[in-house]
C-alpha positions as CSV (number, residue, x, y, z in Angstrom):
1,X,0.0,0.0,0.0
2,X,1.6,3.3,-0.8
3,X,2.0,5.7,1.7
4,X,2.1,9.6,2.0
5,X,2.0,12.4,4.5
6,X,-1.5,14.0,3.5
7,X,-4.4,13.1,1.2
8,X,-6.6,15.3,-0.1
9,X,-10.3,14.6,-1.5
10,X,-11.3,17.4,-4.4
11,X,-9.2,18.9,-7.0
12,X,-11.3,22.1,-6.9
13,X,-10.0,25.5,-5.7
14,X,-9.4,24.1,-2.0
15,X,-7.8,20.9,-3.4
16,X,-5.6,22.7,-5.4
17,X,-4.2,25.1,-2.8
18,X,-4.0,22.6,-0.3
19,X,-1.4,20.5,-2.4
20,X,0.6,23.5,-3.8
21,X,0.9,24.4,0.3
22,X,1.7,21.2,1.4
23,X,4.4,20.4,-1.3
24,X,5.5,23.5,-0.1
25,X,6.8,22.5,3.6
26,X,8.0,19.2,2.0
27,X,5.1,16.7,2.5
28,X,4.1,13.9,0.2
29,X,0.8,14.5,-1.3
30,X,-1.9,12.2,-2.9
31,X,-5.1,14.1,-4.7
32,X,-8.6,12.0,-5.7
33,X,-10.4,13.7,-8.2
34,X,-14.0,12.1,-9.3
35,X,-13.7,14.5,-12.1
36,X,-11.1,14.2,-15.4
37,X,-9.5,17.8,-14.3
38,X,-9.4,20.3,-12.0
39,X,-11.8,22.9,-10.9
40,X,-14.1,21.2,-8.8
41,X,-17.7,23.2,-8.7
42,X,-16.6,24.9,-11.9
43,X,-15.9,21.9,-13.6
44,X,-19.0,20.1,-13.0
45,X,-21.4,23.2,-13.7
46,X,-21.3,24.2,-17.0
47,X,-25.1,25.1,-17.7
48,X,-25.9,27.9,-19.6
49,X,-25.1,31.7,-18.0
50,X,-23.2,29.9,-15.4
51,X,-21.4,32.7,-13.7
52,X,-19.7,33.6,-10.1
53,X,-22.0,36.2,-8.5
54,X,-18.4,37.6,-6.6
55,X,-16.9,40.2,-9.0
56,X,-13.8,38.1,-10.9
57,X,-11.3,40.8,-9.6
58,X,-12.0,39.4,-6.1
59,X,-13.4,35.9,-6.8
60,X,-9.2,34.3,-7.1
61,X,-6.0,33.7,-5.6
62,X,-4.3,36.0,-3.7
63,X,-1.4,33.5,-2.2
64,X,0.9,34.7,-5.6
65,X,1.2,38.2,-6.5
66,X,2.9,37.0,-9.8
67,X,0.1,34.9,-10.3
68,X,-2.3,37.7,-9.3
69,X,-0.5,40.8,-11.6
70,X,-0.4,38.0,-14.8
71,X,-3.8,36.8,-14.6
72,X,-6.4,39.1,-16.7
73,X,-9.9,39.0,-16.1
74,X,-12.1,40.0,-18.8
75,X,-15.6,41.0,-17.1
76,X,-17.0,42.2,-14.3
77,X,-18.9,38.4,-13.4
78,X,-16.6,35.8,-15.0
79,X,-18.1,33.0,-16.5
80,X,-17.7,29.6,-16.2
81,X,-15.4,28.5,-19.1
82,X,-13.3,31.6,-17.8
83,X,-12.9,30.3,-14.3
84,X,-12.3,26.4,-15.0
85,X,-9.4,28.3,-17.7
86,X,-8.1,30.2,-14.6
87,X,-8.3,27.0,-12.5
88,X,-6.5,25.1,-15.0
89,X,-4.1,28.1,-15.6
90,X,-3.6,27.3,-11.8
91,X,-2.9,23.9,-12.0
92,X,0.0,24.4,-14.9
93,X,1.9,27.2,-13.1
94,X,2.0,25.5,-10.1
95,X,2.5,22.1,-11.9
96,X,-0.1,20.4,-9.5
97,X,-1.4,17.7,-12.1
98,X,1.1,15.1,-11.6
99,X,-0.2,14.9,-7.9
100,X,-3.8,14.5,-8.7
101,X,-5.4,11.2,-9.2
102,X,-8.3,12.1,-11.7
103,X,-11.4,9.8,-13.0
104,X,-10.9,8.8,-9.1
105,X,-13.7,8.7,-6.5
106,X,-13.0,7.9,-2.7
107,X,-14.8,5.4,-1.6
108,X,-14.0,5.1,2.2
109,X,-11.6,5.9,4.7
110,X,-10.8,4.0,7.7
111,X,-8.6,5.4,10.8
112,X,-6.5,3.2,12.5
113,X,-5.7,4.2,16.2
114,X,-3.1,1.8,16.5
115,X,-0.9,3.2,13.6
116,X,-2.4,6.6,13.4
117,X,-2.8,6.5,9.9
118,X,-5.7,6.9,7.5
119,X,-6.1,4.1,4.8
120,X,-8.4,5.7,2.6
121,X,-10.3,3.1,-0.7
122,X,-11.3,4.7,-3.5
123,X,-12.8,3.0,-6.9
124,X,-9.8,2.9,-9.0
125,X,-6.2,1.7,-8.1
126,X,-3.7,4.3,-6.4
127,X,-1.5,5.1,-9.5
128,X,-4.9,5.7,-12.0
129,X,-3.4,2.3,-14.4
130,X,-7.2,0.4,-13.9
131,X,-10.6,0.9,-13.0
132,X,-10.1,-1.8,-9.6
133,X,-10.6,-0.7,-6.4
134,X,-7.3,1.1,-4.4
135,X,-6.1,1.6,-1.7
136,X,-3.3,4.1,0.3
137,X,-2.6,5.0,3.7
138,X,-2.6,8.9,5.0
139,X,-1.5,10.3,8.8
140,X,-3.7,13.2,7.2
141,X,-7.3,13.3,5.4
142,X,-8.1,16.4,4.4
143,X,-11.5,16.9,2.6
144,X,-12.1,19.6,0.3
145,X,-14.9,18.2,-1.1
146,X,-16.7,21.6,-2.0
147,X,-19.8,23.1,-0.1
148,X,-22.3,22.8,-3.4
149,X,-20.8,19.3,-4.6
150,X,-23.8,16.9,-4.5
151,X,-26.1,17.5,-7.2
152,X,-29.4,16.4,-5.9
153,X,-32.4,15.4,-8.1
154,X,-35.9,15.0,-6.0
155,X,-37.3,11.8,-5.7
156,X,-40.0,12.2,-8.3
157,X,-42.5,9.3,-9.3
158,X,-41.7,8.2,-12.6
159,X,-38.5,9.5,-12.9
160,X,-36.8,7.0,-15.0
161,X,-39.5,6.9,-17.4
162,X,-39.2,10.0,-18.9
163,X,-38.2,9.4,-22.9
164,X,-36.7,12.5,-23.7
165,X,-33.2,14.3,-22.3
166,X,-32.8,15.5,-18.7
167,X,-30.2,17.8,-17.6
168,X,-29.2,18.5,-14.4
169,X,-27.4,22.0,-13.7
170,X,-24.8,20.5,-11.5
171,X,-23.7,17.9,-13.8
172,X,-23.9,19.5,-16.9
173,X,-22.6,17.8,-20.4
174,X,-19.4,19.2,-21.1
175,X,-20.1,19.0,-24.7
176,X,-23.1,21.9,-23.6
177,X,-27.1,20.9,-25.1
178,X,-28.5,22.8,-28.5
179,X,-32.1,23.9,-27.0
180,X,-33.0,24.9,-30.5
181,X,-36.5,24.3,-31.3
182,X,-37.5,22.4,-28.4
183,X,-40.0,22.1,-26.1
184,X,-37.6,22.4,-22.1
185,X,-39.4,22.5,-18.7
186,X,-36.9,23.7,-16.0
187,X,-37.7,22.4,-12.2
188,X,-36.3,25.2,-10.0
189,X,-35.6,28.6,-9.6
190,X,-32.7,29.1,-7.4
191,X,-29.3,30.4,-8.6
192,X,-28.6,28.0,-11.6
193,X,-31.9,28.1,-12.7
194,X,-32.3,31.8,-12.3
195,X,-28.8,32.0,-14.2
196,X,-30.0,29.5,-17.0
197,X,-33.7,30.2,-17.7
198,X,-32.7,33.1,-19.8
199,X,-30.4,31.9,-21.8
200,X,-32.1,28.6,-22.5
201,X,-35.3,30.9,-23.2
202,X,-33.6,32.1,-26.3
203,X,-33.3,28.6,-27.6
204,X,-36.3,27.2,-26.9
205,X,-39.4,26.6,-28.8
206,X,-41.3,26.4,-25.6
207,X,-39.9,26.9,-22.0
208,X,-42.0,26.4,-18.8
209,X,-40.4,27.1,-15.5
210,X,-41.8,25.1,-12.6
211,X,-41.6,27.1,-9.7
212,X,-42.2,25.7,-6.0
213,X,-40.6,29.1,-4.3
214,X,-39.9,32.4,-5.8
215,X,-36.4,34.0,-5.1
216,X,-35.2,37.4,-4.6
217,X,-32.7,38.3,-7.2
218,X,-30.6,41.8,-8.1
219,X,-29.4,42.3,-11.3
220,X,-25.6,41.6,-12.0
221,X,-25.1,44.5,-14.0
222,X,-22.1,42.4,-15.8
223,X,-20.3,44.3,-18.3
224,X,-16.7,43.9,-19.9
225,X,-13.9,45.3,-17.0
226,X,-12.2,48.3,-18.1
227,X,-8.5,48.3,-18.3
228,X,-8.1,51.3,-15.8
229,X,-10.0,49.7,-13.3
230,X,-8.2,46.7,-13.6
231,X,-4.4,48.8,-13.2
232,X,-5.7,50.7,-10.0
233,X,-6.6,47.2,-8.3
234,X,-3.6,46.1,-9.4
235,X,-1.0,48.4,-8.6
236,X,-2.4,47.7,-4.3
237,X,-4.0,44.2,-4.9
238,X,-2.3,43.4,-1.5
239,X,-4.2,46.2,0.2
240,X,-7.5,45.4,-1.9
241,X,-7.5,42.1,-0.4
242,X,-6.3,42.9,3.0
243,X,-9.1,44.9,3.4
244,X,-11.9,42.6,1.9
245,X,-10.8,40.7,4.4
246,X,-12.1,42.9,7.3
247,X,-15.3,42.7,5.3
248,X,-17.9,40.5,6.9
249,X,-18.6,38.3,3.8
250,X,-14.7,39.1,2.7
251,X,-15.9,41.3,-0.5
252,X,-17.0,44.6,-1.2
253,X,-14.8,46.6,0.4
254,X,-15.1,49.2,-2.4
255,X,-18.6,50.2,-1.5
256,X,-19.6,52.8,1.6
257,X,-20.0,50.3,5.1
258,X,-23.7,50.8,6.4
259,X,-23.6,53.0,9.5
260,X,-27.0,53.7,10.3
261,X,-30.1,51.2,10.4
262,X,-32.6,51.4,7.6
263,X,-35.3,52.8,10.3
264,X,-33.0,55.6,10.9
265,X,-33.3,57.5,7.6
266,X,-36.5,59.1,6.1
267,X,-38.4,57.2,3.6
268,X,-37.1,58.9,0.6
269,X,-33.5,58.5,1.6
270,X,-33.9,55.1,2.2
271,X,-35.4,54.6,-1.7
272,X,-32.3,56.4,-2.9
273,X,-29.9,54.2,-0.8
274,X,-31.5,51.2,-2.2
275,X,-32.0,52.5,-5.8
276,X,-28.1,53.4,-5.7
277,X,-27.5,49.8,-4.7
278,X,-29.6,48.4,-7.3
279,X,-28.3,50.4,-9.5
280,X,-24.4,49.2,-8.9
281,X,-26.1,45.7,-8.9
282,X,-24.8,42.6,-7.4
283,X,-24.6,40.5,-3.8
284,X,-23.7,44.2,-1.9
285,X,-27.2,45.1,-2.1
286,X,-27.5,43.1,1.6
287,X,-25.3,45.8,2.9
288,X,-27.1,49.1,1.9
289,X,-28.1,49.3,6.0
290,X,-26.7,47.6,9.2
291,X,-29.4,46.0,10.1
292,X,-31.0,44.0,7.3
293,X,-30.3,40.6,8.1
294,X,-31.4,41.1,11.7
295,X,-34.3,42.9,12.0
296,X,-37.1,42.0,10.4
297,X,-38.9,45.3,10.0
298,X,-35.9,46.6,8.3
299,X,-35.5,43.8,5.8
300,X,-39.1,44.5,5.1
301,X,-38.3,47.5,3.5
302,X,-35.3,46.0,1.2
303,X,-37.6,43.3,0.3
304,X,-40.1,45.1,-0.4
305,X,-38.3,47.8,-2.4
306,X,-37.4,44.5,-4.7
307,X,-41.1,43.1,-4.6
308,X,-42.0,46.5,-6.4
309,X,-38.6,46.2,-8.4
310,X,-40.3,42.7,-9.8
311,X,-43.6,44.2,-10.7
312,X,-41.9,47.2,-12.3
313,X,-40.6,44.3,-14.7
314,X,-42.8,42.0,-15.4
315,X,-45.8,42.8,-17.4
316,X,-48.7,40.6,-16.4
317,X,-49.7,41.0,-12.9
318,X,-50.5,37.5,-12.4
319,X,-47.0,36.5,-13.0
320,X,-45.6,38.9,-10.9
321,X,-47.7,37.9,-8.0
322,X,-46.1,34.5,-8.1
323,X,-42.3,35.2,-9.0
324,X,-42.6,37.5,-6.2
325,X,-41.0,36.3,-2.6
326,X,-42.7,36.5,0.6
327,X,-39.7,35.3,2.8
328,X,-36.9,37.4,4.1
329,X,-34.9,38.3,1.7
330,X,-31.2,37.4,2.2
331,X,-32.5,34.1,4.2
332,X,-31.9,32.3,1.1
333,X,-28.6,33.0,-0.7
334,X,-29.2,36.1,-2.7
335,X,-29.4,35.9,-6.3
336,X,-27.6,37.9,-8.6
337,X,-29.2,37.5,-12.3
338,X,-29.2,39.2,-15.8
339,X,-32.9,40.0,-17.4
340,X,-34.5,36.8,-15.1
341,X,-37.6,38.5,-14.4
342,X,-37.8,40.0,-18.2
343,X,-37.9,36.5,-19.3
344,X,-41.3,35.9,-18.4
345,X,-42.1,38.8,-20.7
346,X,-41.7,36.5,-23.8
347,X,-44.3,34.5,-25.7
348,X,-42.5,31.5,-25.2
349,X,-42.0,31.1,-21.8
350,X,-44.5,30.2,-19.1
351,X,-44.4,30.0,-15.4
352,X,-46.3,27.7,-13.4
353,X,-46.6,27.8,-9.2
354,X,-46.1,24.1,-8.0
355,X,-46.1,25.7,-4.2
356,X,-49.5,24.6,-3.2
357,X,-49.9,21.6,-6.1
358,X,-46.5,19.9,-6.5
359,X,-45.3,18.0,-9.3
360,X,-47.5,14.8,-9.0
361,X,-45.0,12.6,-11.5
362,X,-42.8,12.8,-14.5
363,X,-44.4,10.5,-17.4
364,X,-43.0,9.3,-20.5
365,X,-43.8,12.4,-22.7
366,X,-43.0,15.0,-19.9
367,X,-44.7,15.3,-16.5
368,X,-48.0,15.9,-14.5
369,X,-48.8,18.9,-12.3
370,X,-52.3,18.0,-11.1
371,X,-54.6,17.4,-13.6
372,X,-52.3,18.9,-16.3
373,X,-50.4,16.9,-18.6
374,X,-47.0,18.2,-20.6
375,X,-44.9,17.1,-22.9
376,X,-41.6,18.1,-22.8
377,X,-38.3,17.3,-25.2
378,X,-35.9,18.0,-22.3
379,X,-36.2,18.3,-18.3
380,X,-33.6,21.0,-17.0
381,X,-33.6,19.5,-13.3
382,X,-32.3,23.4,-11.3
383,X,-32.9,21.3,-8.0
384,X,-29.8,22.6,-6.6
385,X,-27.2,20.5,-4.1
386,X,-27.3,18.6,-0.1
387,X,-24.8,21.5,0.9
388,X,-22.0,21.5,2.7
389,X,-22.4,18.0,4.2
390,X,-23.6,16.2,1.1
391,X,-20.2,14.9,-0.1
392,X,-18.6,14.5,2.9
393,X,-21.4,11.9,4.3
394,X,-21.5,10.5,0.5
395,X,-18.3,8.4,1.6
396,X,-18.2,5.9,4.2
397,X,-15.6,7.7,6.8
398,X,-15.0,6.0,9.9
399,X,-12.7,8.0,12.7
400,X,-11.6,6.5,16.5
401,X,-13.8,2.9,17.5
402,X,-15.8,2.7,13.8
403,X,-17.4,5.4,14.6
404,X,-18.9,7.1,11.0
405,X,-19.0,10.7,10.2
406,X,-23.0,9.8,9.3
407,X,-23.7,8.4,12.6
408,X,-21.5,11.6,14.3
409,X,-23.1,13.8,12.8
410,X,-26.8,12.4,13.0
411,X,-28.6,15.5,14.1
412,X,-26.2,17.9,12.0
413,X,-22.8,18.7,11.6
414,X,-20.5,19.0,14.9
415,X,-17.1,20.4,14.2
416,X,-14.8,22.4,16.1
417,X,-13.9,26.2,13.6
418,X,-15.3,24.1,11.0
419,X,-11.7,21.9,10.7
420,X,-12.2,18.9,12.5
421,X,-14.7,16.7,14.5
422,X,-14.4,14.9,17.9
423,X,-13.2,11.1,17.1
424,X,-11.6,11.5,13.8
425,X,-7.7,12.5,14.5
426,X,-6.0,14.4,11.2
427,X,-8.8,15.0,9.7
428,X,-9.8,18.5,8.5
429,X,-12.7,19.9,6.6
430,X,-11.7,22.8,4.5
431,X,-14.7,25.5,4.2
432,X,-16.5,22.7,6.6
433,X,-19.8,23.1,8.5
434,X,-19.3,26.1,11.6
435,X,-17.3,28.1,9.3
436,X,-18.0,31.3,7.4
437,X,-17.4,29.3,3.8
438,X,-20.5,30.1,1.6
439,X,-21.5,33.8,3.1
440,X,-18.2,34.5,2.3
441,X,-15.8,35.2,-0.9
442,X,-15.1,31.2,-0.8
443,X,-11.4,31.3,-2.1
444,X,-10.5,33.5,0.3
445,X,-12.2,31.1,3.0
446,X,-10.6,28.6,1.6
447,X,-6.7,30.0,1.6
448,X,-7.6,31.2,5.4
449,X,-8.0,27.3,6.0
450,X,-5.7,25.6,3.8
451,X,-3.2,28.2,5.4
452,X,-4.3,27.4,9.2
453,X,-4.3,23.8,7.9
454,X,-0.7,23.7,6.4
455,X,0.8,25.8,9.6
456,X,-1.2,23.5,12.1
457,X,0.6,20.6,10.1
458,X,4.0,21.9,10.1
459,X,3.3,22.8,14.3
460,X,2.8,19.3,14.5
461,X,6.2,17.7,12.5
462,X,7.8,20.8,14.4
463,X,7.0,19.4,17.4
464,X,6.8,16.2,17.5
465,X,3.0,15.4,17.3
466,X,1.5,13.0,15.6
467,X,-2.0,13.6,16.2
468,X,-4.5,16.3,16.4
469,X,-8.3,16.0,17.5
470,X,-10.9,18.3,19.1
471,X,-12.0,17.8,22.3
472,X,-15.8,17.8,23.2
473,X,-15.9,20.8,25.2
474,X,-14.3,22.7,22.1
475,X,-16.5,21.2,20.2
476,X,-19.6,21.8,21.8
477,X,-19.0,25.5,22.8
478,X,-18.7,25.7,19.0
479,X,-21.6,24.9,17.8
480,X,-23.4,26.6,20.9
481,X,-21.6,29.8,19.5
482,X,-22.6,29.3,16.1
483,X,-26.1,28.8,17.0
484,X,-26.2,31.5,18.9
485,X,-24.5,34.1,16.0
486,X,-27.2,32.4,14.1
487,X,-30.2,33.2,15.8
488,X,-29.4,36.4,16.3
489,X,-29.8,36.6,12.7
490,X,-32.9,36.4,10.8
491,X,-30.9,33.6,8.3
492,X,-33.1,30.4,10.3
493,X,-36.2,32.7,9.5
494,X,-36.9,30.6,6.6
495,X,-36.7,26.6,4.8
496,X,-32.7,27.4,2.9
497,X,-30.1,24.9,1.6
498,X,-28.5,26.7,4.8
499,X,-29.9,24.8,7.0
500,X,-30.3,21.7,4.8
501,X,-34.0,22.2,4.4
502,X,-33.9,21.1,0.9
503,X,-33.3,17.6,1.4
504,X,-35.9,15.5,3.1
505,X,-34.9,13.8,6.6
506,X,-31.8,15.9,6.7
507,X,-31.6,17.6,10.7
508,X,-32.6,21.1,10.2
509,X,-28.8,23.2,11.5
510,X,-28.2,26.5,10.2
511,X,-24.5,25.3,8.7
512,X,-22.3,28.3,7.8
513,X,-20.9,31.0,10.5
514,X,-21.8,34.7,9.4
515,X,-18.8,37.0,10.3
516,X,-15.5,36.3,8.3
517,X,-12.9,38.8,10.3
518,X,-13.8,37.4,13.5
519,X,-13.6,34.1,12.6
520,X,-10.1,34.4,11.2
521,X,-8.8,36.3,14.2
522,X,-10.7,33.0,16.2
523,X,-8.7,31.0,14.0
524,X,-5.2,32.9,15.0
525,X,-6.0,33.0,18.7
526,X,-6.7,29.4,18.7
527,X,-3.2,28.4,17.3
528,X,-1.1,31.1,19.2
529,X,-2.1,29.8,22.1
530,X,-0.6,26.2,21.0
531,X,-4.1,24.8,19.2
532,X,-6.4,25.3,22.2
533,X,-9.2,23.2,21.9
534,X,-7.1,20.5,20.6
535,X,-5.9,17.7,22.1
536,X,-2.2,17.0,20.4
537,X,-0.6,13.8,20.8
538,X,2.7,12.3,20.3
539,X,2.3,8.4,20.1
């Protein structure tokens, strides 16, 4: 059985760092890739008007300056193909490939108390030569299996007897799908289906969108990036990024910070403050006030300054009664779209509610709402992912005794920062549950753990250590602490991929930590003070 120092699960962003830091303080490193290259979420989604809804010039790598000054970004969004050629830019530079196992999914992984050491299985042999089962041995497993990784497709009657093409955003054909001429129902209306119904509208003979909530969404506003704006960030990218850092979500240092609640200011301020944001477009919108994520009154008025925003837009009434939200806004990721709501303007689209009567079954010639039949060339499945825990409970992990990750983490995700769980020693979660990951700029999450990751490992060979677990009490005060930041939001205010309420039986946990800065400086003050929390041990 071969044998390294660290192996990592994911060739994505987080994958990729995490080997070019660990070759990088001389440890052997093994990477499992399901995927036949590298970009992880940007890989696998490739459906049409797939774009990051952080602006590009933010949305990368900051751990190279060289890398940072050579890389040009064309617009203001970048698109998909533009990222996974960034990522794979990425992986060239920093010669990562001949590390990475691709067309390789991990299967298990077993701890062994007496030797320390991982052995992790996956369902091809450990040098790529055949499609038989492997195996290696790890003293570290690090996961960086993504946060939106595990494309899920409901449970539907009838599924399999559908006779045409279905799609699913998440797992899009690399080859891309010609909608020309044909008749396309999209289930969902989340990000990649508010990103793709436009686009695919333009195909289309026929497009009906099957909606069971409607979603806030700001317009992106995307345009080419000027070449002057690109020079100023990058003659002080090192101060651009230092202070998106201090940023709660780690972007958007460039715009005003809130001071004042939106209660404070007159009516007709307020409108302008919220016009100017809509105006700049994007995810920043959140922040036009203090206070809009926790109090409700005050979101009230940002959501309903959209509401009216949506029935500005669309022209039947009707339809803007139903693609307009009645949650909080900003409980559900925001979305960040270009001419969504405009695309219920065209002949050749419809919308139809399946809130209050769901999908009854998908049939041979398309699918059944009720007592309406239709027929359907393709089936665009926008169903969105289990987040955050969805790949990592995919594989069977076992830590200290047997024990599994699924069975540990049985009412929801327990971890101490996000990093690692009680009973699995050298085990890390990069951009894991308890940690800010997706209401943040999620590569700068990520370096913050690979980096905490990589100096926690080299503490360890420094001194001696050979393992590294959490203790319960960490643990615990953890997850007390991110409930409580939590519920002094208004983010558990509604039924969000969040808190997992998108997947049936799954614990309802409000997953992600809200408040970047502090959790860094959390981070640092944990490992100054010699990993407090931790129990390190040296046999």
């Amino acid at each position: 059985m071969r044998e390294y120092d660290v192996v990592v699960v994911g060739a994505g962003f987080a994958g990729m760092y995490m080997l070019h830091r660990a070759r990088g303080i001389g440890l052997s490193v093994r990477v499992f890739e399901a995927g036949d290259g590298v970009g992880g979420t940007w890989y696998w989604n490739r459906y049409p008007g797939a774009r990051c809804d952080v602006e590009s010039m933010e949305y990368s790598y900051q751990f190279s300056d060289e890398l940072q000054q050579e890389w040009e970004w064309t617009e203001r969004y970048a698109t998909q193909p533009e990222i996974l050629t960034y990522a794979n830019h990425v992986a060239d530079r920093f010669d990562l490939r001949r590390d990475i196992q691709f067309d390789t999914r991990v299967l298990s992984a077993t701890y062994d108390d007496s030797t320390g050491r991982w052995t992790i299985r996956t369902d091809n042999s450990s040098d790529g030569s055949t499609r038989e089962p492997g195996e290696v041995s790890a003293q570290y497993l690090i996961m960086a299996t993504g946060c939106l990784s595990s494309a899920r497709i409901p449970d539907f009657a009838g599924l399999d007897s559908f006779e045409g093409e279905t799609y699913h955003t998440g797992r899009w054909p690399h080859e891309g799908v010609d909608f020309g001429g044909k008749r396309v129902a999209v289930i969902g209306t989340g990000s990649s289906g508010i990103q793709s119904i436009p686009i695919i509208a333009e195909q289309a003979r026929r497009l009906v969108v099957f909606q069971r909530t409607a979603s806030y969404s700001v317009p992106a506003y995307n345009a080419p990036l000027a070449e002057e704006e690109k020079r100023k960030i990058k003659e002080n990218y090192a101060a651009f990024r230092a202070q998106n850092s201090l940023m709660p979500t780690a972007i958007g240092s460039r715009l005003p910070v809130p001071e004042v609640s939106a209660l404070e200011v007159d009516p007709e301020e307020r409108e302008r403050v919220y016009e100017e944001r809509w105006e700049q477009g994007g995810l920043p919108f959140l922040g036009a006030f203090i206070d809009l994520l926790i109090d409700k009154k005050a979101n009230d008025t940002a959501a309903e300054f959209v509401r009216a925003k949506i029935r500005e837009i669309v022209n039947d009434p009707e339809v803007a009664d139903r693609l307009t939200p009645t949650t909080v806004i900003g409980c559900k990721r925001l979305c960040v779209d270009t001419g969504y709501f405009a695309t219920f303007n065209r002949d050749n689209v419809e919308l139809v509610d399946v809130s209050s009567e769901p999908i009854a079954e998908i049939t041979r010639h398309g699918l059944r709402v009720g007592n309406r039949e239709f027929e359907f060339d393709c089936i665009v499945f926008a169903t969105g992912f289990d987040a955050m825990t969805g790949a990592l409970l995919s594989i069977d992990i076992r830590g200290r005794d047997g024990r599994t990750l699924q069975a540990a983490w049985a009412e929801g995700p327990r971890t101490y920062l996000g990093l690692n769980s009680v009973g699995f020693p050298n085990f890390f979660t990069i951009s894991g549950p308890g940690s800010p990951s997706v209401l943040t700029n999620m590569i700068v999450s990520i370096e913050q753990h690979v980096n905490w990751i990589t100096d926690c490992i080299a503490y360890l060979r420094e001194n001696g250590h050979r393992r590294i677990e959490a203790t319960l009490e960490a643990q615990d005060a953890w997850v007390d602490f991110v409930n409580m930041v939590a519920d002094f939001t208004l983010f558990p205010s509604c039924n969000s991929w969040y808190l997992g309420a998108n997947v049936p039986g799954k614990p309802r946990v409000f997953m992600p930590l809200l408040g970047f800065p502090t959790y860094a400086a959390k981070c640092d003050d944990v490992a100054a003070k010699g990993y407090e929390g931790f129990v390190l041990s040296k046999t």
